[in-house]
C-alpha positions in Angstrom: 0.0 0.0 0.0 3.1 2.2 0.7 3.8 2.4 -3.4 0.0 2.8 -3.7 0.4 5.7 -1.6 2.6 7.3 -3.7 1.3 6.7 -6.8 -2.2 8.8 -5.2 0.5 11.5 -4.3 3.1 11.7 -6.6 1.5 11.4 -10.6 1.2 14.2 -12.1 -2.8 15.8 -12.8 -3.9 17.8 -15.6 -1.1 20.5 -14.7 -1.9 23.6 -16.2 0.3 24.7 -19.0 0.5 28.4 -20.1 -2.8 29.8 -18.7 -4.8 26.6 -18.3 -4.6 26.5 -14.4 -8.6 26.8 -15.1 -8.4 23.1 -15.4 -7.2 21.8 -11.9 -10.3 20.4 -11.1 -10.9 18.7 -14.1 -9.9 15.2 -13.9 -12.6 12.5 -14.6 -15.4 15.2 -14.8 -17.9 14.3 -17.9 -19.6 11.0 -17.7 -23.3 9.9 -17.4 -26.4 10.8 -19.0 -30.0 11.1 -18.5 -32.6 13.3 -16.5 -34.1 13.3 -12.8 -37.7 12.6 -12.8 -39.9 16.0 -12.4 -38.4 17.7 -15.1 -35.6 19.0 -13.0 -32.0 18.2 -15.5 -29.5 16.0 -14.3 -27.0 18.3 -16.5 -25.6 21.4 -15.2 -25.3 22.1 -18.6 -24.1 20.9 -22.4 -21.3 22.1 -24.9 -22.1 21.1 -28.4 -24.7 18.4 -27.2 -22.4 16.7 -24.6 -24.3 16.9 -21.5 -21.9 18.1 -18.1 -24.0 16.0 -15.4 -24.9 17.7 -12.3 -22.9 15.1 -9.3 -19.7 15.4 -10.1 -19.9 18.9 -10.9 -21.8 19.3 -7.6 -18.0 17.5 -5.9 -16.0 19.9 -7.9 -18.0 22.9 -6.8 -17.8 21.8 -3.2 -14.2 20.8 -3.5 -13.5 24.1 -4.1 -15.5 26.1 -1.7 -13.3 24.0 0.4 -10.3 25.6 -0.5 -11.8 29.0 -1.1 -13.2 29.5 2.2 -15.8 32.4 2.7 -16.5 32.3 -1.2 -20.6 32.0 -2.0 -21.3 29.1 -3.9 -23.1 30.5 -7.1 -19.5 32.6 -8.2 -17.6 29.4 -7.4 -19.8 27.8 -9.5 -19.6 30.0 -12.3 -15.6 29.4 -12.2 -16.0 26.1 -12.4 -18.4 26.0 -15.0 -16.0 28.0 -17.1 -13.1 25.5 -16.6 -15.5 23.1 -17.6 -17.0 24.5 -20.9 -13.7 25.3 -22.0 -12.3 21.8 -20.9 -14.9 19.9 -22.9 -14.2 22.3 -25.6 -10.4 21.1 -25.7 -11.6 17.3 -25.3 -13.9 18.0 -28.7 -11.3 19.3 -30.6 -8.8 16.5 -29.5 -10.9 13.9 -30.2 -11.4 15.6 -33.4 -7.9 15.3 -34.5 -7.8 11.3 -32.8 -4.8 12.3 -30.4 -4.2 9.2 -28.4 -1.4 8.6 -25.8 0.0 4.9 -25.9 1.7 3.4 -23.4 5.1 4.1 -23.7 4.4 7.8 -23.4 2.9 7.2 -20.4 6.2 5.2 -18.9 8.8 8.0 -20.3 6.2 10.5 -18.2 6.8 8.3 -15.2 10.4 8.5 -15.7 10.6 12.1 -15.3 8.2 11.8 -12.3 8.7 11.0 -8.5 7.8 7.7 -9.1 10.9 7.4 -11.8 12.9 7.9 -8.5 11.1 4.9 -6.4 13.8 2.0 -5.6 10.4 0.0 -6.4 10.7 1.0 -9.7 14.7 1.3 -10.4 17.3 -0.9 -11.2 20.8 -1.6 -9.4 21.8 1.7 -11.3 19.1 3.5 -9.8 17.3 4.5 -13.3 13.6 4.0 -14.1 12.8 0.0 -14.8 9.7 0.4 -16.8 8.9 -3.9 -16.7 9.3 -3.4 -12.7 6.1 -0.8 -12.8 3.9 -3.2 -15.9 4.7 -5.9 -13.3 3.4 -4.2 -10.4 0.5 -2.5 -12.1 -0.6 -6.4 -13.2 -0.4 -7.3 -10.1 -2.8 -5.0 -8.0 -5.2 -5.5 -11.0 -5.4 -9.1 -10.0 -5.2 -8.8 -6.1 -6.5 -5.3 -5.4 -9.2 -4.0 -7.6 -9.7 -0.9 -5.4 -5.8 0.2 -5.7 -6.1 -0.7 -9.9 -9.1 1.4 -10.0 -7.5 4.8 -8.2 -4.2 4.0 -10.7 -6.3 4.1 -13.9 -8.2 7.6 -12.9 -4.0 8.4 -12.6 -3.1 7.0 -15.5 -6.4 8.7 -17.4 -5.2 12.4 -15.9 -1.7 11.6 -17.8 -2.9 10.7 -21.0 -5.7 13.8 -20.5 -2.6 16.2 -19.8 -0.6 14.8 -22.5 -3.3 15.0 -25.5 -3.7 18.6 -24.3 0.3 19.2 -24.3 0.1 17.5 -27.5 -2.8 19.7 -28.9 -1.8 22.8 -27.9 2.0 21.3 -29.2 0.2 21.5 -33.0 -1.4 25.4 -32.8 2.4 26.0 -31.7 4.0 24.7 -34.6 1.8 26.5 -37.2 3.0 30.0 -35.1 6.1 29.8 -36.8 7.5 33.6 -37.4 9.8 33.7 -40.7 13.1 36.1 -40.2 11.1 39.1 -42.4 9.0 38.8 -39.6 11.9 39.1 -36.8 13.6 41.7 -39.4 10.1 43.9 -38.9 10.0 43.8 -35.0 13.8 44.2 -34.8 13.5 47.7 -37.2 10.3 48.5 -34.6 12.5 48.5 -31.6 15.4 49.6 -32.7 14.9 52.4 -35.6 14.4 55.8 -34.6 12.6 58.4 -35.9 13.1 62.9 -35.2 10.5 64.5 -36.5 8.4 68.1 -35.4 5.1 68.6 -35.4 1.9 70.9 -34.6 -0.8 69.2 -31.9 -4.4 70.3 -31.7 -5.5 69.0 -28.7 -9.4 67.7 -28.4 -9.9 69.4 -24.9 -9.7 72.8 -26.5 -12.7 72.3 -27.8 -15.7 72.1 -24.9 -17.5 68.6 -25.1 -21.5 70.4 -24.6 -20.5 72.5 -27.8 -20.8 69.1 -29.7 -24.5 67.0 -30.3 -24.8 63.8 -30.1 -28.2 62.8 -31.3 -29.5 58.9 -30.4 -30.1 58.2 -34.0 -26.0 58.6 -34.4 -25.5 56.2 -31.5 -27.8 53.9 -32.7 -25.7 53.6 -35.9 -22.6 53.5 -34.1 -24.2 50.2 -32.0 -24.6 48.7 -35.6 -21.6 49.0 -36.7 -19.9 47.7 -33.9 -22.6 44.5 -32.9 -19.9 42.2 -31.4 -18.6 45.2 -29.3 -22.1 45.9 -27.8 -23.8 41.9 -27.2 -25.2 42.1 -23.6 -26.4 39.1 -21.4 -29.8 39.5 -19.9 -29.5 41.6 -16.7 -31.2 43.7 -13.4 -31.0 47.0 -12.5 -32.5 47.2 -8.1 -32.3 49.8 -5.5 -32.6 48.7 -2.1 -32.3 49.6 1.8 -30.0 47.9 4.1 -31.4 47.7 7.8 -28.4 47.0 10.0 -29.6 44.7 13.5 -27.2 46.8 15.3 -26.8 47.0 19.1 -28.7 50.5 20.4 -27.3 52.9 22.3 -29.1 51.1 25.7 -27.6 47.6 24.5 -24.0 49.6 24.9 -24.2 51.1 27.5 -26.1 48.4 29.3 -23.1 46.5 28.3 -20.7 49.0 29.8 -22.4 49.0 33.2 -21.7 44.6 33.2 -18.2 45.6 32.6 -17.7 47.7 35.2 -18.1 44.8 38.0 -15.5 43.8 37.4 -13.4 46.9 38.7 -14.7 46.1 42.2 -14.3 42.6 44.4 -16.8 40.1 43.8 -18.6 38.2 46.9 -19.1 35.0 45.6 -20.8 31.4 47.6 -18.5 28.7 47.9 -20.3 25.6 48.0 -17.3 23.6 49.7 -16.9 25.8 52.3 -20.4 26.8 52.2 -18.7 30.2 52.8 -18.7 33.3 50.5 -15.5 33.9 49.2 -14.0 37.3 47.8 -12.5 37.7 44.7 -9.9 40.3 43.9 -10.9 42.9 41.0 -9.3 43.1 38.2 -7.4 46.1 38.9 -5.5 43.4 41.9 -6.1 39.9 40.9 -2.8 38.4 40.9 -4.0 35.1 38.3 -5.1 37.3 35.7 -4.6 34.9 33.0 -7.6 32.7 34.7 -9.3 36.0 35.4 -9.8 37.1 31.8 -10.6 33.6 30.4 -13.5 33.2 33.3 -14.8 36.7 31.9 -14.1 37.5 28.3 -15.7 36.5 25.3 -11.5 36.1 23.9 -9.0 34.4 25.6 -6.2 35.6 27.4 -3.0 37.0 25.2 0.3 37.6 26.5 1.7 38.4 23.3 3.4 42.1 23.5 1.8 44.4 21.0 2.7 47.6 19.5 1.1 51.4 19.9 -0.3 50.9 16.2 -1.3 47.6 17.0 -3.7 49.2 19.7 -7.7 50.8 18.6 -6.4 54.2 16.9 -9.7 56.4 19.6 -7.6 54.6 23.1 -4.0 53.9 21.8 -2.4 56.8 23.4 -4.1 56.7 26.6 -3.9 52.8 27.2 0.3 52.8 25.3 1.1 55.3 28.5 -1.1 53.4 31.1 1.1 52.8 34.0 1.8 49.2 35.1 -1.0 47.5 37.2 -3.8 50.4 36.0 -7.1 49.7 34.3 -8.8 51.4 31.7 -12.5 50.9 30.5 -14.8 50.2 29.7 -14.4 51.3 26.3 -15.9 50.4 22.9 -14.2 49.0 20.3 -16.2 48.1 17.1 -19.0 45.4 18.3 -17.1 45.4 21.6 -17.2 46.3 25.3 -13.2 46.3 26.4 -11.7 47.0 30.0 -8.1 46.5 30.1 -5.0 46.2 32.3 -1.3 46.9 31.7 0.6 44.2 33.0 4.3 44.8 31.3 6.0 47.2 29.2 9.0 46.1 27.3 11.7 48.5 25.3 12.5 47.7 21.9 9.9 44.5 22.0 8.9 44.9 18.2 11.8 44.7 15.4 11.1 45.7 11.8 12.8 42.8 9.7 13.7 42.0 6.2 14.5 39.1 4.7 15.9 36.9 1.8 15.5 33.3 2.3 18.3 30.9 0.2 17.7 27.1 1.1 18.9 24.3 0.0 17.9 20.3 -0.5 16.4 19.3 2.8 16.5 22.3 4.6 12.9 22.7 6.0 9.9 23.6 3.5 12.2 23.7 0.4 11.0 23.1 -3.0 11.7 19.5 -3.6 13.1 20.8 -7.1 16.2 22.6 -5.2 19.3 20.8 -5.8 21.5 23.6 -4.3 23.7 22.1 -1.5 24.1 23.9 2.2 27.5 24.7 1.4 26.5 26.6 -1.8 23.2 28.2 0.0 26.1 29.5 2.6 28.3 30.9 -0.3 24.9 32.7 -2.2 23.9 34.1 1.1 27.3 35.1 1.7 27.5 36.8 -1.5 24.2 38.1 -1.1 24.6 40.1 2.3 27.9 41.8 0.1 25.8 43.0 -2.0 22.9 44.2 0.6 26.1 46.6 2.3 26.4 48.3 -1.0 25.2 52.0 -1.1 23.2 51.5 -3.8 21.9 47.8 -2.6 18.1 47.7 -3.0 17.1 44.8 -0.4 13.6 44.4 -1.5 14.9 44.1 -5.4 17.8 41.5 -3.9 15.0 39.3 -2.5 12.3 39.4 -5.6 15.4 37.9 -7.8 17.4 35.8 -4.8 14.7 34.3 -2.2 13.7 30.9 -2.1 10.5 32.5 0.2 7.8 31.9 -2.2 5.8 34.9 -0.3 8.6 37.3 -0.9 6.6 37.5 -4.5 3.5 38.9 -3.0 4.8 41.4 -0.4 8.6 41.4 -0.8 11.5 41.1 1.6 10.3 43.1 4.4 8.0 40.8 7.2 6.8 44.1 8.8 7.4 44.2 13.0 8.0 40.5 14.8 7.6 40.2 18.6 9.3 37.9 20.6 7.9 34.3 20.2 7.0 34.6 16.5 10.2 33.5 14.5 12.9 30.7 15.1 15.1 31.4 18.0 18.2 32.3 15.7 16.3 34.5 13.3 14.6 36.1 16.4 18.2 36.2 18.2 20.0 38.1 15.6 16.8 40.4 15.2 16.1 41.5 18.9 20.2 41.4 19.9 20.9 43.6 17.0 20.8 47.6 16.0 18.4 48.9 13.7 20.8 48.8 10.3 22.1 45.9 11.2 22.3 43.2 7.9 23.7 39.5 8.5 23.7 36.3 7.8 21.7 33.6 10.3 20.9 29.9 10.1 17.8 28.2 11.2 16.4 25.2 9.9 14.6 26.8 6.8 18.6 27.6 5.2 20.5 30.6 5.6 18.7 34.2 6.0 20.0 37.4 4.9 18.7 39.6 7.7 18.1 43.3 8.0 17.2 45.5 10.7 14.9 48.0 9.8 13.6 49.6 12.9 12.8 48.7 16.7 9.7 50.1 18.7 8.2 49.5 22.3 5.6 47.4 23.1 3.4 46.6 26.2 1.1 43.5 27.2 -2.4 44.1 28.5 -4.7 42.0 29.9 -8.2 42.8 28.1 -11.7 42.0 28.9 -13.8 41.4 26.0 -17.7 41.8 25.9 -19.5 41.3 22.3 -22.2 43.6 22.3 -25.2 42.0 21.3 -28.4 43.5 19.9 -31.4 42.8 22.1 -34.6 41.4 21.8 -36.0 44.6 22.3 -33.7 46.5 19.5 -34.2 43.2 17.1 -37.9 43.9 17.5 -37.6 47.2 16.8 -35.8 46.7 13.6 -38.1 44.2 12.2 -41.2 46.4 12.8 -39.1 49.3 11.0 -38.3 47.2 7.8 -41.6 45.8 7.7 -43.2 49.1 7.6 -40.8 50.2 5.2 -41.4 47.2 2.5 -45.4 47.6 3.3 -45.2 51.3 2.5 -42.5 51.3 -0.9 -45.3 48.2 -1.6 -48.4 50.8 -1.9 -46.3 53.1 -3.4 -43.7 51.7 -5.2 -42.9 55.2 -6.8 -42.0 56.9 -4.2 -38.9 54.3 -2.8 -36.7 56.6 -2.5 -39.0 59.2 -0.8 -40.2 56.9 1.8 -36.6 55.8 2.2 -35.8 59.5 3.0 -38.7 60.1 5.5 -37.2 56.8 7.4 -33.6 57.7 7.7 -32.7 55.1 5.2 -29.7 55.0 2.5 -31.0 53.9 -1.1 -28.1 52.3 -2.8 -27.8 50.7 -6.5 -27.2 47.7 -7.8 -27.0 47.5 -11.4 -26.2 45.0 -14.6 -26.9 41.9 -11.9 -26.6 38.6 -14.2 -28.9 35.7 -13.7 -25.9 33.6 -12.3 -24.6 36.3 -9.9 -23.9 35.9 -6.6 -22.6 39.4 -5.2 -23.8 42.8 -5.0 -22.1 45.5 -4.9 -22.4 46.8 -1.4 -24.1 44.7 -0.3 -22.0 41.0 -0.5 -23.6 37.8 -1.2 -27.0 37.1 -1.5 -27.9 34.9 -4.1 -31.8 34.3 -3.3 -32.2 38.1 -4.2 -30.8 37.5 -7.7 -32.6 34.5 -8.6 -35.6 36.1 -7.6 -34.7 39.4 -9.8 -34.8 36.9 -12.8 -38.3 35.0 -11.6 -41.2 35.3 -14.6 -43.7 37.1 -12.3 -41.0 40.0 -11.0 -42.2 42.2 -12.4 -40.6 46.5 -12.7 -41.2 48.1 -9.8 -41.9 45.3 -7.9 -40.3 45.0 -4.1 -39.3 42.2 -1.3 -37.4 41.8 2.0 -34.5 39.1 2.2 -31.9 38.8 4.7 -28.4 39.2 4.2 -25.4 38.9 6.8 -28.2 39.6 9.8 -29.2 42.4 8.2 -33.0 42.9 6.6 -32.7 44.5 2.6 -35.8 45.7 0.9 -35.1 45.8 -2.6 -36.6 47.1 -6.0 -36.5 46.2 -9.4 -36.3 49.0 -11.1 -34.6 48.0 -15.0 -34.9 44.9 -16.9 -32.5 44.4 -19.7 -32.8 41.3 -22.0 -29.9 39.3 -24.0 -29.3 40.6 -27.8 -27.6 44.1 -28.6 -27.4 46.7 -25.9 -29.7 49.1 -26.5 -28.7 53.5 -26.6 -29.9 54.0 -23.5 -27.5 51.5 -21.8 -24.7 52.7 -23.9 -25.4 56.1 -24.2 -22.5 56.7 -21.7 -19.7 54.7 -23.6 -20.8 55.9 -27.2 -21.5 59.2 -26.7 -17.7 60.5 -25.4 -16.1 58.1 -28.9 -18.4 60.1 -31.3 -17.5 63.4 -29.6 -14.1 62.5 -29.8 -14.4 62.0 -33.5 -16.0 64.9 -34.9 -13.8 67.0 -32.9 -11.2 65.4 -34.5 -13.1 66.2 -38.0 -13.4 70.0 -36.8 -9.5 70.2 -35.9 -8.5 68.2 -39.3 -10.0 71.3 -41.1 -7.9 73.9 -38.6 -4.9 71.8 -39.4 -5.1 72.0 -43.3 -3.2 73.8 -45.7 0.7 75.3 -45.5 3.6 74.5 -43.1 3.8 73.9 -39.6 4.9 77.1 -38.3 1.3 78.3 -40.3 -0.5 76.0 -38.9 0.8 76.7 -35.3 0.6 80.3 -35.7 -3.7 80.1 -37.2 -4.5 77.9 -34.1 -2.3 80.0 -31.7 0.0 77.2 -30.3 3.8 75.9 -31.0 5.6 73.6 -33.2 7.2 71.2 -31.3 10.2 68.5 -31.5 10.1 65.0 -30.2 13.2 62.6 -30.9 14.4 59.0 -30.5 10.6 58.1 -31.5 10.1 54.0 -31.9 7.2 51.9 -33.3 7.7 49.7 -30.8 7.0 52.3 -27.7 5.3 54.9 -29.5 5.5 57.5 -27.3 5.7 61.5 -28.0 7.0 63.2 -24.8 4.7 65.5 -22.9 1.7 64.0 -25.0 1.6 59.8 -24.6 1.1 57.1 -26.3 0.2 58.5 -30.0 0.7 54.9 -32.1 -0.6 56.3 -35.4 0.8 59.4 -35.2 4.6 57.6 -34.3 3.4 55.1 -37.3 2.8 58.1 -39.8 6.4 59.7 -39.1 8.0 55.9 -40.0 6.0 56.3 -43.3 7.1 59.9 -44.2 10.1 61.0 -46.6 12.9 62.9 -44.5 11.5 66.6 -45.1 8.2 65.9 -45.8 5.0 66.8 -44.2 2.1 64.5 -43.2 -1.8 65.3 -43.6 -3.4 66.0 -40.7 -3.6 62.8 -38.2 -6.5 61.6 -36.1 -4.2 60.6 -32.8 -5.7 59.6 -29.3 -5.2 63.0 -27.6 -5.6 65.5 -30.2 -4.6 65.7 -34.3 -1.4 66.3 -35.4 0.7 67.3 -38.3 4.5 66.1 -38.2 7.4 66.6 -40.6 9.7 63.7 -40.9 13.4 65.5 -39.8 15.6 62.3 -39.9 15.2 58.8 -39.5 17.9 56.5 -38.3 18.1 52.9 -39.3 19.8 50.6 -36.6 22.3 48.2 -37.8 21.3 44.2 -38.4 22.2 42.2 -35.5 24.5 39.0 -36.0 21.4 36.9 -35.4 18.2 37.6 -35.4 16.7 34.0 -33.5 16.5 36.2 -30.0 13.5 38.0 -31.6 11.6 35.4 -33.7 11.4 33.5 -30.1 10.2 36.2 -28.2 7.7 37.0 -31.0 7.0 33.0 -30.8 6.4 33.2 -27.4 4.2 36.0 -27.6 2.0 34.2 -30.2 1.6 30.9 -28.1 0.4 32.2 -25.0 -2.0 34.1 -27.1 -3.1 31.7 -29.8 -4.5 29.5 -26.5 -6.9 32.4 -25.4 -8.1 33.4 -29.0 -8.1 29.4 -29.5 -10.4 28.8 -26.4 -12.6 32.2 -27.2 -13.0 31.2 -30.8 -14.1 27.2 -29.6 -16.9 29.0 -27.3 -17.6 31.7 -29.6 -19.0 29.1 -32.1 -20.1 26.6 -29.5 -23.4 25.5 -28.7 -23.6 26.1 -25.0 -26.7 25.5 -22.6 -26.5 27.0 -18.9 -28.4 25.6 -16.4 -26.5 27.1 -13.7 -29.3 29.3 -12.1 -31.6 26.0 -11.6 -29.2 24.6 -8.8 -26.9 27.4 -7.9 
């Protein structure tokens, strides 16, 4: 069971390979058929007539809720549908073509995998023995079907991977780019073009001098149909009715805080005595105090002034040892709280870059580096953080073996005593601020600076959540209910009667039937389904709950799939078409003579911009101006352009010089990068053009 074990672990799934980490749920995903009884599907959906049945979509959806904690189940859904649309897709097409994956293929990727290393499966030279593995396989078929079955959903996830490596292996090799081709993106980077010109900017013309009419728009929308295809959506505006604590619940709160500031008389049945107990201004086990008391434990951790609520930090920071302060709110909280210690320095700003090596503690198991060449980099890498010019973070993005160092880079903000390895925490707290060396712990050698120190101080605190009571609930709940009741006789007036209550109205617009959040508002997918119901109807209102809050919402918009209509668009179109007939209006200021006429009719300067490249195409002091950079490439030295419709203004250049850059020795560097370029985005255009002509059914918003 041991080799079984590692076969579970150790083969390789469906890896993502350039941008297809959308499939790592996909594994054994698209089997069965059929329908439930009642006319509910069994198919979350179907691509192309190939059904995607509801269970194991259902595992995969749950599966990853799992890992995504606090994410709503209709959006992780929707990601997962996605991975699986396009993974059937990719499965059509290869079975299309009649890939297939035989079983040597299979064996040379077991090779290269952990299981190639497995003494089970080497010879006396310690290399891959590919009849040892056929014999083992053959013999859990016979003896343990259980163990043969979990090998074959393995050995299915290889030869999945593999026709996809394969498939996307074929789009590759017809994105071939021929050396006119490198030649071209060479001359665009490197050529250089000095030329003069005259700009007319579009903001000296005011936009409400320019009309717009709806009819224009309406053309525009035809024109540009694939730009402007809408999914069906909602348009609501709704109230949010927080079940907050009332001022009585706080301050009622307060006053069952502040027994504790004075000894408590208390029976002891053993004794069948009353006992005193110390406040907790004097209790020496305050530990046991707090955790008999507070809604959170005890911490003895040391914390700094900033760590402290920003309303109280001064005054409990300077609290003198052995004093109490409270009770005091903070957020949904009562506090009271003690100063027990005070400590100098007890907070140390750090950065770090991590270099490990094979074994050390959570290393990659792909590091072959040794401990004596982890010593030597980290070595050589605090000479180079004692440089002047040393940037440490820069140091650690290209040096770290930390994988987090990628996300937040070197520094690991302020560390008190208790939260690192004893050496790192040694060198950290026994060191100046400034301070950069080399320590070793268990993890491999860490190139340590010393940013800054601060003082910290541990209080004991005494937490109270401040509930809302039954009193406030009931409150709450007659004032929602008389909102919805009134909004429902007058629907008109929502925002009106919102007004008169004290009540925010707040939008939420372009919801889609499969949507799970709103914005403002968070998660609350029963809202949305019911926004897409036959009978809502415009106008139409109802109360859900959301996060113990009550929302009365209103449809106010409906919007159906097709072509988005002028109204919806009005605001995107409207600003392109000014744009272009001011564009028309400074074309005809920019006609006729040289540039120093043209400047001098429209008031403004002829300027110079050099070292211009088609590549960047970027005019100092004005941007990115691609066809205006374009134009100047296409010009005769001396000659002047026509006017020139750019993305800031129009412009009229003359062509000064143009400098040709000379060939390199090879030109292989480019045509690669160019390749490269193409690959990783022939696989999105491949995967939008496979949906874009795919017949897809959703049935997402029956169960999600």
């Amino acid at each position: 069971m041991a080799v079984l074990e590692k076969i579970r672990s150790k083969t390789v799934f469906l890896i993502a390979i350039i941008g297809l980490a959308l499939f790592a749920f996909v594994i054994s995903d698209f089997i069965g058929r059929g329908k439930f009884s009642g006319g509910v599907p069994s198919a979350i959906g179907s691509v192309n007539g190939e059904d995607i049945p509801i269970g194991p979509f259902r595992e995969q959806v749950e599966n990853a809720q799992r890992q995504y904690a606090g994410a709503g189940s209709a959006w992780v859904a929707q990601q997962i549908w996605k991975q699986n649309v396009q993974q059937t897709l990719l499965n059509q097409q290869v079975e299309k073509l009649g890939l297939s994956v035989e079983k040597e293929q299979i064996l040379a990727i077991l090779e290269k995998s952990e299981l190639g290393k497995d003494p089970n499966f080497t010879n006396e030279f310690g290399v891959f023995d590919a009849n040892k593995f056929t014999a083992y396989i053959a013999n859990i078929k016979s003896s343990n079907p259980q163990a043969y079955a979990q090998w074959k959903l393995q050995e299915n996830a290889i030869v999945q991977e593999t026709k996809m490596q394969m498939y996307f292996s074929l789009i590759g090799a017809g994105l071939g780019v021929t050396k006119a081709e490198a030649e071209i993106d060479y001359a665009q980077e490197k050529d250089m073009a000095d030329i003069n010109y005259v700009a007319l900017p579009y903001n000296t013309i005011d936009d409400k001098s320019i009309n717009v009419s709806d009819s224009e728009i309406e053309q525009y929308i035809k024109k540009h149909e694939k730009q402007f295809k809408q999914e069906a959506y909602r348009n609501i505006q709704y109230v949010v009715i927080n079940e907050r604590p009332s001022a009585e619940d706080i301050q009622k709160e307060k006053e069952a805080t502040l027994q504790y500031l004075r000894p408590e008389i208390v029976f002891n049945a053993k004794t069948n005595k009353n006992d005193t107990i110390a406040s907790f201004a004097t209790v020496k086990n305050v530990r046991e105090y707090v955790n008999r008391r507070s809604n959170v434990p005890f911490d003895s951790l040391f914390v700094k002034k900033s760590d402290l609520p920003v309303m109280y930090a001064d005054t409990l920071f300077n609290l003198p040892i052995g004093k109490v302060f409270g009770p005091y709110e903070d957020g949904n909280t009562v506090k009271l709280s003690r100063m027990l210690a005070k400590e100098m320095n007890g907070a140390v700003n750090v950065s770090h870059i991590l270099v490990a090596y094979e074994g050390s503690q959570g290393a990659n198991p792909a590091l072959k580096r040794t401990k004596e060449e982890a010593k030597a980099r980290a070595e050589e890498l605090l000479t180079q953080a004692k440089t002047p010019e040393a940037n440490f973070d820069i140091l650690a993005i290209t040096s770290s073996d930390d994988p987090s160092v990628q996300r937040r880079g070197a520094n690991l903000g302020y560390i008190t005593k208790g939260q690192m390895v004893k050496p790192f925490e040694e060198f950290a707290f026994n060191n100046p601020a400034g301070t950069v060396g080399v320590v070793e712990t268990d993890y491999g050698f860490h190139v340590i600076k010393v940013i800054d120190k601060v003082n910290t101080v541990q209080l004991a605190t005494i937490v109270h959540n401040i509930e809302p009571s039954d009193k406030t609930i009931n409150e709450l709940f007659s004032k929602v209910t008389k909102f919805e009741m009134d909004v429902n006789e007058k629907p008109k007036e929502f925002g009106a009667i919102a007004k008169k209550s004290d009540l925010s109205v707040l939008r939420g617009d372009y919801l889609h039937i499969n949507d799970d959040n709103i914005p403002g508002l968070g998660s609350n997918r029963p809202l949305v389904k019911w926004l897409f119901e036959k009978d809502t109807k415009i106008g139409d209102v109802k109360m859900f709950n959301s996060n113990s809050n009550y929302v009365v919402a209103q449809l106010v918009k409906k919007g159906e799939e097709g072509i988005s209509s002028v109204a919806d668009v009005r605001d995107i179109v409207k600003p392109i078409l000014i744009k272009q007939k001011k564009a028309e209006i400074l074309k005809g200021k920019a006609k006729g003579g040289n540039l120093e006429a043209i400047a001098s009719a429209n008031k403004t300067e002829v300027k110079t911009a050099n070292g211009l490249t088609m590549k960047s195409a970027i005019i100092a002091n004005e941007g990115r101006e691609p066809r205006v950079v374009g134009a100047a490439f296409g010009l005769k030295q001396g000659t002047t352009s026509k006017p020139i419709e750019g993305e800031r203004g129009v412009y009229v250049i003359k062509l000064n010089s143009l400098q040709v850059a000379t060939p390199p020795i090879n030109y292989r560097p480019y045509a690669k990068a160019i390749e490269t370029q193409r690959l990783s985005g022939a696989i999105d255009e491949v995967l939008n053009a496979l949906e874009s002509t795919a017949k897809i059914k959703n049935n997402l918003s029956t169960f999600y």
